[in-house]
N, C-alpha and C positions, 0 to 999 in steps of 0.2 A: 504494500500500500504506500503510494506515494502521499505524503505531506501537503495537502493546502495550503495556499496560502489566507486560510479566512480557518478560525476557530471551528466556525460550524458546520464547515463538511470535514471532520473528521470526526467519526461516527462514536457513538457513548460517551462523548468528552462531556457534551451537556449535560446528560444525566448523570453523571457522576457526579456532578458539580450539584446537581440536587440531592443525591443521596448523601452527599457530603454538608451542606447545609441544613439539611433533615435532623441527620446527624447532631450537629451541633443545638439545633434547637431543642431537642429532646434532651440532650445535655445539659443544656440550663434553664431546663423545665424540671427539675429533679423532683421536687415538692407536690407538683403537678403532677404528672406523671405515676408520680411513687404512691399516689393513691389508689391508683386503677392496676398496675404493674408492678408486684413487689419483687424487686431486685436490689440488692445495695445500692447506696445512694454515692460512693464513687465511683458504679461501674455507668452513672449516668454520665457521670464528669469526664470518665476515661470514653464515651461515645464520644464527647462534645470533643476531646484530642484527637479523634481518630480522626472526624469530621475537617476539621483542619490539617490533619497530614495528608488526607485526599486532597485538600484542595495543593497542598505545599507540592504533591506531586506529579498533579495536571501540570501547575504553573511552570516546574521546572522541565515537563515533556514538550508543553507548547512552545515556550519561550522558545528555548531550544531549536522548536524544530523548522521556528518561521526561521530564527536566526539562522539557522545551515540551509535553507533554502535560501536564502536572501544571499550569502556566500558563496555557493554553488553556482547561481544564475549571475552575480556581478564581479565575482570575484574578492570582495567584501564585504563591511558591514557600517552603514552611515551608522553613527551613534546617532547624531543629531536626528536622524529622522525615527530612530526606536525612540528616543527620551520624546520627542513631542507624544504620538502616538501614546504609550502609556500616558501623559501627562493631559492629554483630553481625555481618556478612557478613564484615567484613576481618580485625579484631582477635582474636577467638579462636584460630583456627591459627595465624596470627602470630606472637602469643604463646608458645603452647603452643611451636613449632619454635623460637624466640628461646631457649627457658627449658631444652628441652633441650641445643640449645648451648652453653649456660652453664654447663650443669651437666656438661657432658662437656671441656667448655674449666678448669674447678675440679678435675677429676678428672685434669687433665693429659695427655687423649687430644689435644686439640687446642690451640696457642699461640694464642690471641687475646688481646690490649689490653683491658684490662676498658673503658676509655675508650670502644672500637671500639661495646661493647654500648647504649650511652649513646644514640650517633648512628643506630643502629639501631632502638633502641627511641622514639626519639622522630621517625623518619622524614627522617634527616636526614643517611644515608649517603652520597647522591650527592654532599653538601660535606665527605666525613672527609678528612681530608689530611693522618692523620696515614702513620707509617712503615712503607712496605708497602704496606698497603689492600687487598690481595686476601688475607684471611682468610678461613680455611676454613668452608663455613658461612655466612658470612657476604658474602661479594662479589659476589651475585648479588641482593642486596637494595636494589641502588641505583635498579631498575625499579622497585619496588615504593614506595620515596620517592618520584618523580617522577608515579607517578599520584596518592598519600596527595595531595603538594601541589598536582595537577591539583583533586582534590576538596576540598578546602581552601578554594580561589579561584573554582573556575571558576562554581559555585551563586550565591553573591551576584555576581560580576560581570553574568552572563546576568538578575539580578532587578533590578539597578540599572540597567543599560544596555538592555535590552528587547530582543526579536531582532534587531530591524535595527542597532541598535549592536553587541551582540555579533556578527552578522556582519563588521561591518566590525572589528570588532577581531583575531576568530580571521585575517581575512585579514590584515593587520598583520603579527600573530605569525609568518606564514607567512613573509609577504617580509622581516621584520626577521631572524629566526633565523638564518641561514645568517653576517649579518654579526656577530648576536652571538657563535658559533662562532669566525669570525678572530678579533675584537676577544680574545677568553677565549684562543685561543690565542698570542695574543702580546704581550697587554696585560696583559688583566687577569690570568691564573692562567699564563704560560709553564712554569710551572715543576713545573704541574699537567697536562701538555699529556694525560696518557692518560686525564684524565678529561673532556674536554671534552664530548662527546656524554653522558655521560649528570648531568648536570648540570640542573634545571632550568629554569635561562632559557638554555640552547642546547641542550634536545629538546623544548624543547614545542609544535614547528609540529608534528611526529608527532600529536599528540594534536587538536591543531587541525584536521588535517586532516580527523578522525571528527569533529568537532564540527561544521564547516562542512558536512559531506555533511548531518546532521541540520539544521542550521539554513537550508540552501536546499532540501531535500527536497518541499517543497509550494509551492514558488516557479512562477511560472507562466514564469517563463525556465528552470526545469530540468524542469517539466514537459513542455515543449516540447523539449528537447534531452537529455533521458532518455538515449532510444531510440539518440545517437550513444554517448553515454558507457556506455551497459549493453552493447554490443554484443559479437558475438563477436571481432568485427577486434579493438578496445579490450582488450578480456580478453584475450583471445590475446599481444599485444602487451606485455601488460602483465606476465604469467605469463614472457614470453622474458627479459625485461630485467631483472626480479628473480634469476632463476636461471642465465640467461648471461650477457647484456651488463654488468649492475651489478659480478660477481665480477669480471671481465676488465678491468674501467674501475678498481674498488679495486684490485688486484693491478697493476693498469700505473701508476696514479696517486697512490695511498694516500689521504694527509692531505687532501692538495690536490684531491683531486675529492668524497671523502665530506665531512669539512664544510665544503665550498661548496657545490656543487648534488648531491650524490650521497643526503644524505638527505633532501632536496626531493624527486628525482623519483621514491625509494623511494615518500615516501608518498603524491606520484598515483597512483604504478602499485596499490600496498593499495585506495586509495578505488574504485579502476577495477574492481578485481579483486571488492571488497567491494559495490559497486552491480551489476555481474553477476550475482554469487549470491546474491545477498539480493530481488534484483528477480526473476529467470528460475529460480528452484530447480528447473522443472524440466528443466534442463538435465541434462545427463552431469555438469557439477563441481556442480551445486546437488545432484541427485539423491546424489553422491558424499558429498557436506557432510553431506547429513540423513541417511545411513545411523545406524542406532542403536548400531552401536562409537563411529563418529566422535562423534557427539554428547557417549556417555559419557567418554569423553575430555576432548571440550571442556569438559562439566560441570563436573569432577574436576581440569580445567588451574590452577587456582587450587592444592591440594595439589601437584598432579604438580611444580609451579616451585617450590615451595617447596623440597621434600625430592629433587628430580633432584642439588642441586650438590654437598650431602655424599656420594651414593650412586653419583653417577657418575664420584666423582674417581679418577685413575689412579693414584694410593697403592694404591687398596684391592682393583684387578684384579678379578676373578670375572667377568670380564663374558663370555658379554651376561645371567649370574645377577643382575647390578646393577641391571640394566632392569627386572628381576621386581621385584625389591626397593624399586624405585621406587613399582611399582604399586601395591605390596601397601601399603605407607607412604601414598601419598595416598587409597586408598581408604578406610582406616582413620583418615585424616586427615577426610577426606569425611564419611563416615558417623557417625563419633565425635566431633566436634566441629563441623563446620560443617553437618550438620542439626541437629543440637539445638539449635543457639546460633539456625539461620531459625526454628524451633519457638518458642523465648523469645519473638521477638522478634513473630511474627505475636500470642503467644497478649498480650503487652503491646501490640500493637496494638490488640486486641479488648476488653480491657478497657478502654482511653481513650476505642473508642469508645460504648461502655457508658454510661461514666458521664457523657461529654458526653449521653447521648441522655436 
């Protein structure tokens, strides 16, 4: 399967991207939830991480694989024209949601550190350390730093080092992570110990891991051995150990299994799960993926994570009216700022290319 150059025709990205923000909501819906479904109450919080490592490992598949297409077809990689692109794509609702906070945090609905808005607005939540840290609003924005400085780096490194460097580098990243984790947990930041995972240099083999699937994708060692890793044994497998074995191993083990090997083998089982349905869609989970709810979902998961943390807190009860409430917020999120802002951005495309022609 060749790589698109558009998100949307490559097949189960969408839906993953919803079953991934699913994920997360039902994660911090624990309270909720844990009424109707009785399961420990951190195996809701370890969905809502899974939920986020799916997303950490679409992003680093996609990114990835415009950028080696984009390489391929010109020989290299404008930076300039990837940072606009993400920066209509990301910064608008960002924004927009940051500025409502702000203005409802002024208005004394919500206590946040005007400091806090600082490290937010400049992508740089996953290192706040200041007092507290889980602000309303605002605590769920440390995913969204860690990709900001995924895309930050990861462009010029893959244009200086060339694939087969950045290969050996994403695997690097893989096998060093786990130790950067210990070292952060007892070294470097002990005192910081709840924020180790989501930190940048101890989650970014998550992110590696999608990059690596893109950057051996056309390899004649994985085209040869595809067929073992897309399988259904492989999937199957990989679907158990996310959703039974993984809760049952954090719940018996904690700290000491999730960062040592516990979100290493999260994100083979994602890559496992993600070469399945991206190669065989038309399977029963591919065919499931591409339904057109799920898609719109995935579409729309970029709002949905944005506006889920204020609207599903358990101050504010109504639920499952909050879940509406959600909807209704990222679709208006969707439609009212982040199509207009792709519209800008395609119709500034078209004029550059104009005037070069």
């Amino acid at each position: 399967m060749r790589i698109s150059d558009k998100a949307r025709n490559i097949p189960s990205l969408d839906g993953m991207r919803a079953i991934s923000i699913l994920l997360v909501i039902a994660g911090h819906s624990t309270q909720h939830f844990g009424r109707w479904i009785k399961i420990p109450g951190p195996t809701y919080i370890l969905f809502a991480h899974t939920g986020v490592s799916v997303f950490f490992v679409i992003s680093g598949f996609l990114i990835t694989s415009l950028l080696l297409k984009e390489l391929d077809e010109a020989g290299t990689i404008s930076l300039k024209r990837f940072y606009l692109r993400r920066a209509f794509r990301i910064f608008p609702p960002f924004y927009l949601y940051l500025g409502i906070i702000f203005v409802l945090t002024v208005a004394g609905i919500f206590q946040v550190p005007l400091r806090a808005f600082f490290f937010a607005a400049t992508y740089t939540s996953n290192y706040y350390f200041g007092g507290g840290g889980a602000f309303v609003g605002l605590q769920h924005l440390w995913s969204l730093c860690v990709e900001e400085q995924f895309y930050l780096l990861w462009p010029a490194v893959l244009l200086l080092l060339g694939k087969r460097r950045a290969t050996y580098c994403a695997i690097f990243l893989i096998f060093i992570s786990p130790l950067s984790r210990v070292l952060t947990y007892f070294v470097l930041a002990p005192q910081h110990r709840a924020m180790v995972d989501r930190m940048f240099h101890s989650s970014i083999d998550t992110i590696m891991f999608g990059c690596l699937i893109a950057l051996l994708w056309q390899s004649n060692l994985f085209e040869r051995t595809r067929w073992i890793w897309a399988s259904e044994w492989c999937f199957a497998s990989a679907v158990f150990f996310l959703f039974c074995l993984d809760p049952l191993l954090d719940l018996r083990f904690q700290g000491r299994y999730g960062l040592t090997v516990g979100m290493t083998l999260e994100g083979v089982s994602i890559c496992l799960v993600t070469l399945y349905v991206v190669t065989r869609p038309g399977t029963f989970p591919g065919r499931l993926l591409n339904t057109s709810a799920l898609r719109h979902i995935g579409v729309i998961s970029y709002s949905l994570y944005l506006w889920q943390s204020i609207l599903i807190s358990e101050d504010l009860g109504y639920f499952p009216f909050n879940l509406a409430a959600i909807l209704v917020c990222a679709e208006l999120s969707y439609w009212g700022v982040e199509r207009p802002s792709l519209r800008v951005r395609d119709r500034l495309r078209e004029r550059v290319a104009a005037t070069r022609g």
